[in-house]
N, CA and C of each residue as an Amber inpcrd file, in Angstrom:
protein
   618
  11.3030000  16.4560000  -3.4730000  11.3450000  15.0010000  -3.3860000
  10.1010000  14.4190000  -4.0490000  10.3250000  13.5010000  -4.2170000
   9.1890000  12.5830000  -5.2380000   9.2740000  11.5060000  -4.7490000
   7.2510000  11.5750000  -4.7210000   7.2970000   9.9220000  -3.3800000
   6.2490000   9.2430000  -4.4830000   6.0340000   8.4240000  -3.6780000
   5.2530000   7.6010000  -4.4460000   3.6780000   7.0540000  -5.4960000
   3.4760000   8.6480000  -4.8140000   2.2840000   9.4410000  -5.3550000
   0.8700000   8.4820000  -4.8540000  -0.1710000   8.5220000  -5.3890000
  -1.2700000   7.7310000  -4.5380000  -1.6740000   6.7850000  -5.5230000
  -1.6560000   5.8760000  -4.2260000  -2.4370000   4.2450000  -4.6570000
  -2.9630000   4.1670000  -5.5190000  -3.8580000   2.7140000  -6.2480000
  -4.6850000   2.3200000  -7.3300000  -5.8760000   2.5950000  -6.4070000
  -6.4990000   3.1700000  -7.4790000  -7.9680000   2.7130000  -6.5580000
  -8.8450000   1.6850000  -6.4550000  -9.0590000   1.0930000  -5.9420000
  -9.8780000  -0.1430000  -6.2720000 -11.3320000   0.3240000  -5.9810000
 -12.0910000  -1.0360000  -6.3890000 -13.6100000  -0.7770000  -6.1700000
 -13.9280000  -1.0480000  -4.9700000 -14.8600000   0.0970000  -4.5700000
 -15.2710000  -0.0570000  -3.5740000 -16.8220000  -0.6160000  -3.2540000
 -17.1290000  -1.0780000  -2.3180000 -18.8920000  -1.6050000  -2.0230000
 -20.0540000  -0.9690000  -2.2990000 -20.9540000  -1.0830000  -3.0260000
 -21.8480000  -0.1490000  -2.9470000 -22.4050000  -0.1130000  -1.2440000
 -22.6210000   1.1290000  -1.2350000 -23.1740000   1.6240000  -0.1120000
 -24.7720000   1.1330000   0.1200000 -25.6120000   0.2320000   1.5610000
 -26.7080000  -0.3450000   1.7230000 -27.6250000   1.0110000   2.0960000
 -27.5930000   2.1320000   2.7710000 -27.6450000   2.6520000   3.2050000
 -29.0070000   3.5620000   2.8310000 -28.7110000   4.6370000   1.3770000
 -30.0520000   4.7190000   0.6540000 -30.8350000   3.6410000  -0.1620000
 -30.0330000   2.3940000  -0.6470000 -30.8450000   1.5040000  -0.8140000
 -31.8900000   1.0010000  -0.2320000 -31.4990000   0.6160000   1.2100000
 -32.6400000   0.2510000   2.3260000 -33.9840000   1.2910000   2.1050000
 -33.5550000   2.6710000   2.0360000 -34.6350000   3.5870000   2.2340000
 -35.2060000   3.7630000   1.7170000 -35.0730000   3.5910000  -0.1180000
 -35.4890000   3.5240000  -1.2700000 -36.6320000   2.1950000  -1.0590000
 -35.7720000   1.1700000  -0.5150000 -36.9640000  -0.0100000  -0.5440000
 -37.9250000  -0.2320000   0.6710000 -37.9230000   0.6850000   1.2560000
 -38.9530000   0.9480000   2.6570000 -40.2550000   1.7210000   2.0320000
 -39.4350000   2.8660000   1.1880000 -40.2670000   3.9450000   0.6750000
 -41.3950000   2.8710000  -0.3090000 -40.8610000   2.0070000  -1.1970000
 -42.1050000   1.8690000  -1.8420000 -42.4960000   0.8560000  -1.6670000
 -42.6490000   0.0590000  -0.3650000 -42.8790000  -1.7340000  -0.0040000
 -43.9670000   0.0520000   1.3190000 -44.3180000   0.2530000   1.8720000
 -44.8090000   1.4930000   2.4910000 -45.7250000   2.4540000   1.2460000
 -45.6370000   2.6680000   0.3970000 -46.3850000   3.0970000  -0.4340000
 -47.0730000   2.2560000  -1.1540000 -47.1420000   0.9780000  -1.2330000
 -47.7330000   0.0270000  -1.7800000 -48.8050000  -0.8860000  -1.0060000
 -48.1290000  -0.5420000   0.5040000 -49.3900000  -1.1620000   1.6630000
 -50.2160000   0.5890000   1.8680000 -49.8380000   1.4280000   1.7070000
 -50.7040000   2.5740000   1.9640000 -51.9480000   2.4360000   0.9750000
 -51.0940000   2.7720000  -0.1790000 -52.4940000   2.7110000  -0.9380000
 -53.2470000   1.3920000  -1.3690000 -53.0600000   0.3130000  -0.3680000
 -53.9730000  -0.7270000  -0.6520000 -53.9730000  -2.0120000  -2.0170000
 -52.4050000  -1.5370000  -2.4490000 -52.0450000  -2.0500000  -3.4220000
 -52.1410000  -1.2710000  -4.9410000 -53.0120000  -0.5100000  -5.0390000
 -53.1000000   0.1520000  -6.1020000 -51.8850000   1.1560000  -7.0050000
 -50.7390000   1.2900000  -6.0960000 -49.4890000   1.3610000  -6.8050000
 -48.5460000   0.4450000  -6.5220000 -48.8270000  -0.9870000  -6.2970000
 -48.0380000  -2.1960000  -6.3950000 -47.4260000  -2.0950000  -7.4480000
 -47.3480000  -1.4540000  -8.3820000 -46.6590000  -1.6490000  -9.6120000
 -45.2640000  -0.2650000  -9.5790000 -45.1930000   0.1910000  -8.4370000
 -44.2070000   1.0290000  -8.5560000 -42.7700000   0.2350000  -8.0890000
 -43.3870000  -0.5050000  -6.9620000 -41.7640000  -1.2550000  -6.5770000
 -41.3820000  -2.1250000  -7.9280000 -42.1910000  -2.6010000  -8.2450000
 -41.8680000  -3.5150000  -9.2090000 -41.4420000  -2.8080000 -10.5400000
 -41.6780000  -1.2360000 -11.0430000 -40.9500000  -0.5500000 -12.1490000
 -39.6420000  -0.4640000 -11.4850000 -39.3290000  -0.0870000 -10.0890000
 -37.9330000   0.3990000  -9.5720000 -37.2660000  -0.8750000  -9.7020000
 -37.6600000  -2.1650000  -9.3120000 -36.6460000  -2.9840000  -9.7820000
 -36.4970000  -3.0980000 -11.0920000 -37.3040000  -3.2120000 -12.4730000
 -36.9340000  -3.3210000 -13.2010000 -36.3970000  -2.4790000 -14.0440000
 -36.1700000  -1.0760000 -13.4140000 -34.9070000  -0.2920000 -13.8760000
 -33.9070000  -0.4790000 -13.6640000 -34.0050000  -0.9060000 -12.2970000
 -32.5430000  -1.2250000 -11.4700000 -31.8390000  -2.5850000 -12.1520000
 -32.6570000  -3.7080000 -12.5240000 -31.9950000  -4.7240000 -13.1960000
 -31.7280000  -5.3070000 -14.1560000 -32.4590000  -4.0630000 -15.2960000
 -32.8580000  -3.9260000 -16.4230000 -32.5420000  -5.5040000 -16.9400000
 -33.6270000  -6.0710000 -16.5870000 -33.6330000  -7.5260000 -16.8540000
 -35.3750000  -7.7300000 -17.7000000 -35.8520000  -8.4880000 -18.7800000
 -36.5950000  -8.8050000 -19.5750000 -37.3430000  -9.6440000 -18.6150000
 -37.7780000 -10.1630000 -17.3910000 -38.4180000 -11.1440000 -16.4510000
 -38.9870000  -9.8030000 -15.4040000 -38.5680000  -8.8710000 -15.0840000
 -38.8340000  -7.7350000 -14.4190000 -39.6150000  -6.8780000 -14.7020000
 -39.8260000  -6.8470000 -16.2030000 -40.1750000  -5.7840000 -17.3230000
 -41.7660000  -6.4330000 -17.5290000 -41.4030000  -7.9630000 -17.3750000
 -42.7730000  -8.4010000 -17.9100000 -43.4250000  -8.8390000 -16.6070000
 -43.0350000  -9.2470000 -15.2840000 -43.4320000  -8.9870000 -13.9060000
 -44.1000000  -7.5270000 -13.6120000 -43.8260000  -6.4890000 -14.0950000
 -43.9610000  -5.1680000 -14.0810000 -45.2430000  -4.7230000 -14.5800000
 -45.6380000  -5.8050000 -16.2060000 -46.8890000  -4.9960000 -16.8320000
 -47.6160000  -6.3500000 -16.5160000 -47.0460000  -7.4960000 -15.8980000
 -48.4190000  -8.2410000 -14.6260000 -49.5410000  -7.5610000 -13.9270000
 -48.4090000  -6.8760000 -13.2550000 -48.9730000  -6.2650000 -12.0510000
 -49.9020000  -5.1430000 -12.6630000 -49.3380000  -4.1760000 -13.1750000
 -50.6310000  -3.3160000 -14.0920000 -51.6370000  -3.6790000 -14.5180000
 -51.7800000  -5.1760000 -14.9090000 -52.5520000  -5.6220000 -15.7730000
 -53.5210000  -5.7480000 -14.7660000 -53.1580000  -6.8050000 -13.6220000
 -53.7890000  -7.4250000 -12.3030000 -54.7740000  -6.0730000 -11.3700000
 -53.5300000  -5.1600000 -11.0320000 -54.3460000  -4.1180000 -10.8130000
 -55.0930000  -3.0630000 -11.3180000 -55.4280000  -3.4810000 -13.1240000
 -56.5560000  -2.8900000 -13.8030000 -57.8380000  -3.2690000 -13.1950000
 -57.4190000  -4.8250000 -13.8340000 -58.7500000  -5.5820000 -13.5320000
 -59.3780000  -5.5620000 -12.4760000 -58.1320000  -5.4630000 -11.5160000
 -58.8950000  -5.6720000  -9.5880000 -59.5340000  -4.2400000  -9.5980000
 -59.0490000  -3.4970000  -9.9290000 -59.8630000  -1.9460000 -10.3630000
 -61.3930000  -1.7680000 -10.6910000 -61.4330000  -2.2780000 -11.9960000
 -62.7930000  -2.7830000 -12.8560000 -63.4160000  -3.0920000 -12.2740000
 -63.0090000  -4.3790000 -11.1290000 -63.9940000  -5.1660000 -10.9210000
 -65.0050000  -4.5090000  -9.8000000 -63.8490000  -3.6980000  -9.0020000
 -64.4640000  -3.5330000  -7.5720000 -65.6720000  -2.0170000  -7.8240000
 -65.0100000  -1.5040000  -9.4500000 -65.9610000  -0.2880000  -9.5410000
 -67.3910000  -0.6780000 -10.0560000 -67.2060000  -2.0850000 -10.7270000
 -68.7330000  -2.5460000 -11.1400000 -69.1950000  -2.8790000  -9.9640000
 -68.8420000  -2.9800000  -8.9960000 -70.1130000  -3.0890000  -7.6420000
 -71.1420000  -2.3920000  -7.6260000 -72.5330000  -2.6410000  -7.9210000
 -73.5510000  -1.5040000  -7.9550000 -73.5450000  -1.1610000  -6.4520000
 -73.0670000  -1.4570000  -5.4490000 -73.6850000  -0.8340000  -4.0250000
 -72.8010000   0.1550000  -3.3770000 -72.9600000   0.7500000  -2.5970000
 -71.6130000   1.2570000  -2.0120000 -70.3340000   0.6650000  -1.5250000
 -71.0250000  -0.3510000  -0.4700000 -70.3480000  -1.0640000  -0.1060000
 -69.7670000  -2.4760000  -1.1940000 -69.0790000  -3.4990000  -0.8570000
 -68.7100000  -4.4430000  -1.4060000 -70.0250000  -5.1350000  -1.2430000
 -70.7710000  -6.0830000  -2.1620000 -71.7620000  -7.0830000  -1.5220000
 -71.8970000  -7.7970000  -2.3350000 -71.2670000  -7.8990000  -3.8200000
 -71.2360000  -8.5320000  -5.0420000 -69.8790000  -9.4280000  -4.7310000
 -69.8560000 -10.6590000  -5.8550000 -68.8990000 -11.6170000  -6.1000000
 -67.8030000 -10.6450000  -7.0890000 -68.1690000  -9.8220000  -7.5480000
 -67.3940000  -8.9420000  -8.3470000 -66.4830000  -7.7060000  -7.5310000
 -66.9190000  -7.5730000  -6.6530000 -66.2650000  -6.3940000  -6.0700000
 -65.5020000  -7.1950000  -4.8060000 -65.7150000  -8.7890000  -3.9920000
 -65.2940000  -9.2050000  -3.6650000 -63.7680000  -9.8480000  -4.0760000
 -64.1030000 -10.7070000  -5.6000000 -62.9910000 -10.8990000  -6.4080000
 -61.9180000  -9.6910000  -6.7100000 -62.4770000  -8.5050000  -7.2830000
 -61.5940000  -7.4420000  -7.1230000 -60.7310000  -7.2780000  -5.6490000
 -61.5140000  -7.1020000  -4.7110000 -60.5430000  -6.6530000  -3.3020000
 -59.5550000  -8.2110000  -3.0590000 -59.6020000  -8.9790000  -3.6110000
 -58.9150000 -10.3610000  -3.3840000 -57.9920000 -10.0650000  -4.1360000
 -58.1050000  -9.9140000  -5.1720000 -57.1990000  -9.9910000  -6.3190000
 -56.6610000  -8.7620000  -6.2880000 -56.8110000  -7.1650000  -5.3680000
 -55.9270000  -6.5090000  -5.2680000 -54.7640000  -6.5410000  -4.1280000
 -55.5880000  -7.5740000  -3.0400000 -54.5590000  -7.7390000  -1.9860000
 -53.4450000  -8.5840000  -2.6930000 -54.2300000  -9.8040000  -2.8470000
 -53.1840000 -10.9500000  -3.5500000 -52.0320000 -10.1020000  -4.7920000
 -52.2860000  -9.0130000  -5.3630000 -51.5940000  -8.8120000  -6.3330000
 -50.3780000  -7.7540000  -5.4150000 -50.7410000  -7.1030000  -4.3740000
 -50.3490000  -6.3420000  -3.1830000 -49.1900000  -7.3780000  -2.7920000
 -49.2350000  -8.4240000  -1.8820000 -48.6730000  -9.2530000  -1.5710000
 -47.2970000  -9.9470000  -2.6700000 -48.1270000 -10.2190000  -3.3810000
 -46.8950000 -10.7500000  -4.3130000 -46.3230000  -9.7410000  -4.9970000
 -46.2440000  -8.9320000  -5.4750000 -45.6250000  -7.5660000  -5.9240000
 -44.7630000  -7.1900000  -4.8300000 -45.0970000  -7.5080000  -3.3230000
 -43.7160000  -6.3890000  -2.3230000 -43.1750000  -7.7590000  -2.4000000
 -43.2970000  -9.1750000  -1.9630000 -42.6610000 -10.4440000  -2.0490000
 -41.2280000 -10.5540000  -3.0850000 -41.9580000 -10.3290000  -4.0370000
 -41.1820000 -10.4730000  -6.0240000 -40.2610000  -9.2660000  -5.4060000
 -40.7740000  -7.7310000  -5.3400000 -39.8790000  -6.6550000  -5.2150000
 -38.5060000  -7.3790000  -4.4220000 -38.9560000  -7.5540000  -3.2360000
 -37.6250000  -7.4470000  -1.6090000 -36.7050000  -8.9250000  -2.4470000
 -37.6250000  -9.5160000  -2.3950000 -36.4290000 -10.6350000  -2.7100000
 -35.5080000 -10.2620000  -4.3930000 -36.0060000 -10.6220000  -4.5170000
 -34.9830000 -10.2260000  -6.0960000 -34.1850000  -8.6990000  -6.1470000
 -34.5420000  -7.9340000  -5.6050000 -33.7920000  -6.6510000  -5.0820000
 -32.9270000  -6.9890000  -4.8510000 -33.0410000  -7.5470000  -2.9500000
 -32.0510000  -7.6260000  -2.2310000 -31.0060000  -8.8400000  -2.7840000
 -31.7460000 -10.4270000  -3.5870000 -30.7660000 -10.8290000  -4.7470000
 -29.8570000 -10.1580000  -5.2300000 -30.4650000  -8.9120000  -5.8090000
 -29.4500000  -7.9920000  -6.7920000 -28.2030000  -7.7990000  -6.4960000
 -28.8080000  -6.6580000  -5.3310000 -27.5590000  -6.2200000  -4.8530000
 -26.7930000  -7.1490000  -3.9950000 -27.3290000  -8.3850000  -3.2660000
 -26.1110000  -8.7970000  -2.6310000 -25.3390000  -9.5440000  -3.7540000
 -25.9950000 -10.0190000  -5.0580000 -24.7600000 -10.3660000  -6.2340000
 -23.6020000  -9.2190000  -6.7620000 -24.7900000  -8.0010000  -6.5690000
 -23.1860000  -6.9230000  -7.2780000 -22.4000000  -6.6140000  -5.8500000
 -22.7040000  -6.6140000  -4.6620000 -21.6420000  -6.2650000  -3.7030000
 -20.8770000  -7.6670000  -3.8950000 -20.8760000  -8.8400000  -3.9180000
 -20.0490000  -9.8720000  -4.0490000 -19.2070000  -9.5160000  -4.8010000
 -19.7660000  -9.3800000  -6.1800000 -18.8990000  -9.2290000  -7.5970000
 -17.8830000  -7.6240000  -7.3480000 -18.5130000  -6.6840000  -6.4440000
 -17.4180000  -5.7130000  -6.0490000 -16.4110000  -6.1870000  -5.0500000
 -16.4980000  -7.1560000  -4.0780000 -15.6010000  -7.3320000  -3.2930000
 -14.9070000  -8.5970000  -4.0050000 -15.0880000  -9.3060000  -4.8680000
 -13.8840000  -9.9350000  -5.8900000 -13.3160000  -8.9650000  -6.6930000
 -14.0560000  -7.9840000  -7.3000000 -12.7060000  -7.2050000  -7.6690000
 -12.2260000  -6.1930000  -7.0920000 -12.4880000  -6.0730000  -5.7730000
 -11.4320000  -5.5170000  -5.1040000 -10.1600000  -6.5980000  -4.3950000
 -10.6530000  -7.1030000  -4.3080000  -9.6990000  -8.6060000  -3.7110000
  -8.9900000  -9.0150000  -5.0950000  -9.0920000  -9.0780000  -6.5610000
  -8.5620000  -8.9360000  -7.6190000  -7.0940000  -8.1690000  -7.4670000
  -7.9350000  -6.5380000  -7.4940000  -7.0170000  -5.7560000  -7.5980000
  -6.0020000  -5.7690000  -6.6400000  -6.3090000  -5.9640000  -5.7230000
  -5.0200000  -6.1400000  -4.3070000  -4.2970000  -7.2650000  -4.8380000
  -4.4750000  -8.4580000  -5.5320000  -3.6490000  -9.2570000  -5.4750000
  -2.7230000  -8.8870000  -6.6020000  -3.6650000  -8.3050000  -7.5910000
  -2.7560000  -7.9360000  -8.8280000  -1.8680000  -6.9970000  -8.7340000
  -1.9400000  -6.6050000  -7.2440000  -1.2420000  -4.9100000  -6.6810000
   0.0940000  -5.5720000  -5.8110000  -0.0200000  -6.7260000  -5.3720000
   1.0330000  -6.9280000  -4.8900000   1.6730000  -8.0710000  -5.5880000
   1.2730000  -8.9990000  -7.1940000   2.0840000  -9.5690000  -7.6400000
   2.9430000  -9.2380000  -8.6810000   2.3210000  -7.5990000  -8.7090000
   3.2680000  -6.7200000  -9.7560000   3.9350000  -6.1720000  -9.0900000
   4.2060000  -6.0220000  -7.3750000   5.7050000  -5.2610000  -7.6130000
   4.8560000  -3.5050000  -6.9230000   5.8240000  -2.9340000  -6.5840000
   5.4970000  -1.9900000  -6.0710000   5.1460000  -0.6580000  -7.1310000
   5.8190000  -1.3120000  -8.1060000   6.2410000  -0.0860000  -9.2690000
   4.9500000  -0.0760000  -9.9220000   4.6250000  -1.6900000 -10.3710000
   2.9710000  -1.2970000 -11.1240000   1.7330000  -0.9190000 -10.2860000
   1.7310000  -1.5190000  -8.7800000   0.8200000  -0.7330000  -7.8030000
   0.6980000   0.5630000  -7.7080000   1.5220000   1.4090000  -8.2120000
   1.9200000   2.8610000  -7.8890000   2.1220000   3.5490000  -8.9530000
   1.5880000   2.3240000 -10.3330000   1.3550000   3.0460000 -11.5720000
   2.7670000   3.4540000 -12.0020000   3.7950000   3.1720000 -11.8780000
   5.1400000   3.0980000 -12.4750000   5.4960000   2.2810000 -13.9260000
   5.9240000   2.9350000 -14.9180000   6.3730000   1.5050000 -16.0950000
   7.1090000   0.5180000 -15.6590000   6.7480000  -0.4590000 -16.3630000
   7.4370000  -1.7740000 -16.0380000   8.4210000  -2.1120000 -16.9410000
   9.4920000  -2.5550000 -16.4420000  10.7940000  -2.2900000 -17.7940000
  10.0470000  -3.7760000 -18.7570000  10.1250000  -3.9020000 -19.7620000
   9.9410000  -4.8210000 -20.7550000  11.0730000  -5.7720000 -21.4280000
  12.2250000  -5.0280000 -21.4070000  13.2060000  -5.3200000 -22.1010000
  14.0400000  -6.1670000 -21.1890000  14.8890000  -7.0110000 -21.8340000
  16.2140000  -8.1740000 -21.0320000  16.7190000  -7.3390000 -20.0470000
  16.8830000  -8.1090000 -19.0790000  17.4490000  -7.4620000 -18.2520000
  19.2900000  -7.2360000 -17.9400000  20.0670000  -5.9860000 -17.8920000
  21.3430000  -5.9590000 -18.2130000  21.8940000  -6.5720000 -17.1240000
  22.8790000  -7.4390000 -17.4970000  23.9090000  -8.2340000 -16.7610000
  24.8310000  -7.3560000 -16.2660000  25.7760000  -7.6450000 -15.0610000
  26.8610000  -6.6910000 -14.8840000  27.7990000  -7.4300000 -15.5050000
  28.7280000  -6.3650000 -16.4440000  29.9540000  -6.8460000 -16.9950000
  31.0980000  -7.6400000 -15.8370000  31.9490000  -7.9290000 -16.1680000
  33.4870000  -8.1670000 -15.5050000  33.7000000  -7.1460000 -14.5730000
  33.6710000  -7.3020000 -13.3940000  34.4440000  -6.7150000 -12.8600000
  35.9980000  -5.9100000 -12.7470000  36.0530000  -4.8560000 -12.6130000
  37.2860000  -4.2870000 -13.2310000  38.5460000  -4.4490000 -11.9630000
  39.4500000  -5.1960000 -12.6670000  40.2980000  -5.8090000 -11.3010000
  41.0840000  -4.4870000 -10.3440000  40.5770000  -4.6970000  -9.2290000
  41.1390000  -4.3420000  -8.0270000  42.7180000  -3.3540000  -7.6900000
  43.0850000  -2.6330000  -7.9490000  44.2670000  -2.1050000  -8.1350000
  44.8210000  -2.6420000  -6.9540000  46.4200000  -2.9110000  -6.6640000
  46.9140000  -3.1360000  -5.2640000  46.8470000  -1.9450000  -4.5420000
  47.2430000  -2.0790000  -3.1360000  47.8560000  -0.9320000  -2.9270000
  48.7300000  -0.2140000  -3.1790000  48.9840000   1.2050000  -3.3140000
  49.6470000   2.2010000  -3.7590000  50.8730000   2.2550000  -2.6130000
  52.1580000   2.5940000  -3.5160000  53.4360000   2.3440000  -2.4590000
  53.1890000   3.8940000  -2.2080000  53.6090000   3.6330000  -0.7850000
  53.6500000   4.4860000  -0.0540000  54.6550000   5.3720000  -0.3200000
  54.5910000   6.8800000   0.0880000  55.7240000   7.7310000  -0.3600000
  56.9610000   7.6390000   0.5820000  58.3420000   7.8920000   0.3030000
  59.3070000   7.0520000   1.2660000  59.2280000   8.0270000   2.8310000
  59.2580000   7.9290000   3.8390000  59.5470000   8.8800000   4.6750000
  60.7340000  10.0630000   4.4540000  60.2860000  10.9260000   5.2800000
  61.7580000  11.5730000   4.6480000  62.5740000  11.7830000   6.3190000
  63.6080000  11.1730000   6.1970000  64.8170000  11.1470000   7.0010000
  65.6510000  12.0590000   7.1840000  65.5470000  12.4600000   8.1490000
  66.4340000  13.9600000   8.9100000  67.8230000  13.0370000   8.4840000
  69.0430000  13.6820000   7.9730000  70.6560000  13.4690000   7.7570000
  71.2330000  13.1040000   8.4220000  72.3620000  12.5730000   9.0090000
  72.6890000  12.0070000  10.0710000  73.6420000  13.1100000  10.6400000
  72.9010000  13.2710000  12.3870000  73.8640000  14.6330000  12.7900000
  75.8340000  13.6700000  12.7930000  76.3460000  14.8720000  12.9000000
  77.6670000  14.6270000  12.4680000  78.6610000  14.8150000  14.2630000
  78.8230000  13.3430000  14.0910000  79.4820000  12.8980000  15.9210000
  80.7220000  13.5750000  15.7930000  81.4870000  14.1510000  16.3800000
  82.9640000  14.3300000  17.0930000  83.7750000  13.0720000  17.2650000
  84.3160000  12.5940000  16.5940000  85.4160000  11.6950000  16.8770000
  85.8440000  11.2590000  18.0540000  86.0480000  10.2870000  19.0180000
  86.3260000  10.1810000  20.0850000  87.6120000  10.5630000  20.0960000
  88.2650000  10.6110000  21.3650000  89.3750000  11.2800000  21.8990000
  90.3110000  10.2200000  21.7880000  91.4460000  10.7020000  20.9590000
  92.6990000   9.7080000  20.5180000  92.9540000   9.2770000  22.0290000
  93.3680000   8.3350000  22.6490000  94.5550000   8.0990000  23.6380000
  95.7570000   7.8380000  23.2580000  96.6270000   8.8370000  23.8120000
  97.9400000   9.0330000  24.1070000  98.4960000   7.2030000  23.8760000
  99.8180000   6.8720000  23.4440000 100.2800000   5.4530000  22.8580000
 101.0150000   5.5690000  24.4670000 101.3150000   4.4910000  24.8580000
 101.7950000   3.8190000  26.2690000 103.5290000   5.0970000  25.7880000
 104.1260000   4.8330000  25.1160000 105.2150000   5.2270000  25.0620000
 105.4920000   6.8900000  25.2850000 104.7940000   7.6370000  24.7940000
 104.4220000   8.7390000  25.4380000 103.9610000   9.1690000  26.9930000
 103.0170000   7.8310000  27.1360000 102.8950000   8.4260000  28.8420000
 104.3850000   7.8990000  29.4390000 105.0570000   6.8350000  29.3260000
 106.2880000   6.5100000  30.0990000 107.0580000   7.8900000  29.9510000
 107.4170000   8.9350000  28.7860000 108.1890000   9.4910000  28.4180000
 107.7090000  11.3570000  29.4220000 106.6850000  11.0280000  29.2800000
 106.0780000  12.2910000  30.3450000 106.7350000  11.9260000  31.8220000
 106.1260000  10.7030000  31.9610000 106.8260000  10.2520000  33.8430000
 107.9690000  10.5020000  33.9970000 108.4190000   9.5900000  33.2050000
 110.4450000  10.1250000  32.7670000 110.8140000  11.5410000  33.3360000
 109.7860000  12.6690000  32.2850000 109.9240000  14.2020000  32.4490000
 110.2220000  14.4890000  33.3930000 108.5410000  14.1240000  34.5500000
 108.5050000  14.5530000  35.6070000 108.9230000  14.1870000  36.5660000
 109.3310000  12.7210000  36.5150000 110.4930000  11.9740000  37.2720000
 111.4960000  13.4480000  37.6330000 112.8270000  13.5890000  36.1330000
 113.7800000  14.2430000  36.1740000 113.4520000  15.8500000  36.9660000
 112.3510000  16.1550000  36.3030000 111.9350000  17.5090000  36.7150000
 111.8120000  17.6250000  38.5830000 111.0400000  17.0090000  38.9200000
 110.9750000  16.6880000  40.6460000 112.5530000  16.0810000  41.0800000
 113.5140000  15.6110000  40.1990000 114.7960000  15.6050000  41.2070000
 115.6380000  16.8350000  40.9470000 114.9190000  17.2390000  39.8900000
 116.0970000  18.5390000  39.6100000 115.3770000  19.8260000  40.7150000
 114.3710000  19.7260000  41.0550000 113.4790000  20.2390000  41.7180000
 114.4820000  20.2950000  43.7400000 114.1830000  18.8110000  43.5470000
 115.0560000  18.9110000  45.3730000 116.0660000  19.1390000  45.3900000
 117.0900000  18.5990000  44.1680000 118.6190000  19.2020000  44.3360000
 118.4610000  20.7300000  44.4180000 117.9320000  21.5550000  43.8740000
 117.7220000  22.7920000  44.3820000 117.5020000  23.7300000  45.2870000
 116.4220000  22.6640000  45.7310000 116.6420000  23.1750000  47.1980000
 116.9070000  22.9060000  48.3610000 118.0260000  21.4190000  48.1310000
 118.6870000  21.0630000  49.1460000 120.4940000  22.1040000  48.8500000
 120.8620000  22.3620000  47.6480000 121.7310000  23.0820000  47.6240000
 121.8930000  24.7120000  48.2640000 120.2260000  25.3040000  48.4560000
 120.3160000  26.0090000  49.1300000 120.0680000  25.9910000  50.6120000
């Protein structure tokens, strides 16, 4: 038997799941090291959105955290105690801050635009799945051509005569019984009339 074989597939959601973890991992690696790889969340988005505003957000931040670099190593003291090594630790937080800010939001932008744009075309495909018919949902050809009319109907034969019964012969009756004509029975009585007197003269003579 041959069934209907399996569905269209439609698109499905991207999954939030390692995304989240991906963006924990480096918004967490970017407050660890004090900002000094702030520029990693910000390469992962701009792979991810391979967008020209991302790319150049990206060599900001490199740039920002050169300088905040520079500055804080020209401190002659150990500690911070210069306007130079002060400006540096400012300008690496501040560059810290806005780097995970820029990252989370425009990320999470991202993807909640492509899960939208996946759940319209899955909502697409379902509709296009049920205004074609079961046959194109299920990947069947679709006839193209006019569709054939039924001819004339071919008229109705009557009913067929029946075959005749077949009839047993007619059994064969016996004739009823003649009756004797009136003139015959008088002529018997007559008989036996004569016969019964010839009868007593007989045996009154003896």
């Amino acid at each position: 038997m041959h069934g209907h074989g399996y569905g269209p597939q439609h698109p499905s959601a991207p999954s939030g799941g390692p995304t989240v973890t991906l963006r924990v991992m480096f918004v967490v690696l970017s407050v660890v090291t004090c900002g000094f790889l702030a520029a990693a969340p910000i390469l992962r988005l701009a792979l991810v959105t391979r967008r020209t505003r991302d790319w150049a957000a990206f060599g900001a931040v490199v740039t920002l955290d050169v300088a905040a670099v520079a500055l804080v190593a020209n401190d002659p003291g150990e500690e911070i105690t210069t306007w130079r090594g002060e400006l540096g630790v400012g300008l690496l937080l501040g560059t810290l801050v806005a780097a995970v800010t820029y990252y989370l939001i425009l990320e999470i932008r991202h993807f909640q635009r492509a899960d939208a744009q996946a759940r319209m075309r899955y909502h697409q495909a379902q509709a296009m799945g049920y205004a074609t018919g079961p046959q194109q949902a299920y990947g069947y050809p679709q006839q193209t051509g006019p569709v054939p009319h039924p001819g004339p109907a071919a008229p109705h034969p009557g009913p067929l005569p029946s075959p005749p019964a077949h009839t047993a012969p007619p059994a064969h009756t016996p004739p009823p019984p003649s009756r004797p004509a009136p003139a015959r029975i008088h002529q018997v009585r007559a008989e036996l009339d004569e016969l019964s007197d010839y009868l007593r003269k007989q045996e009154g003579g003896n």
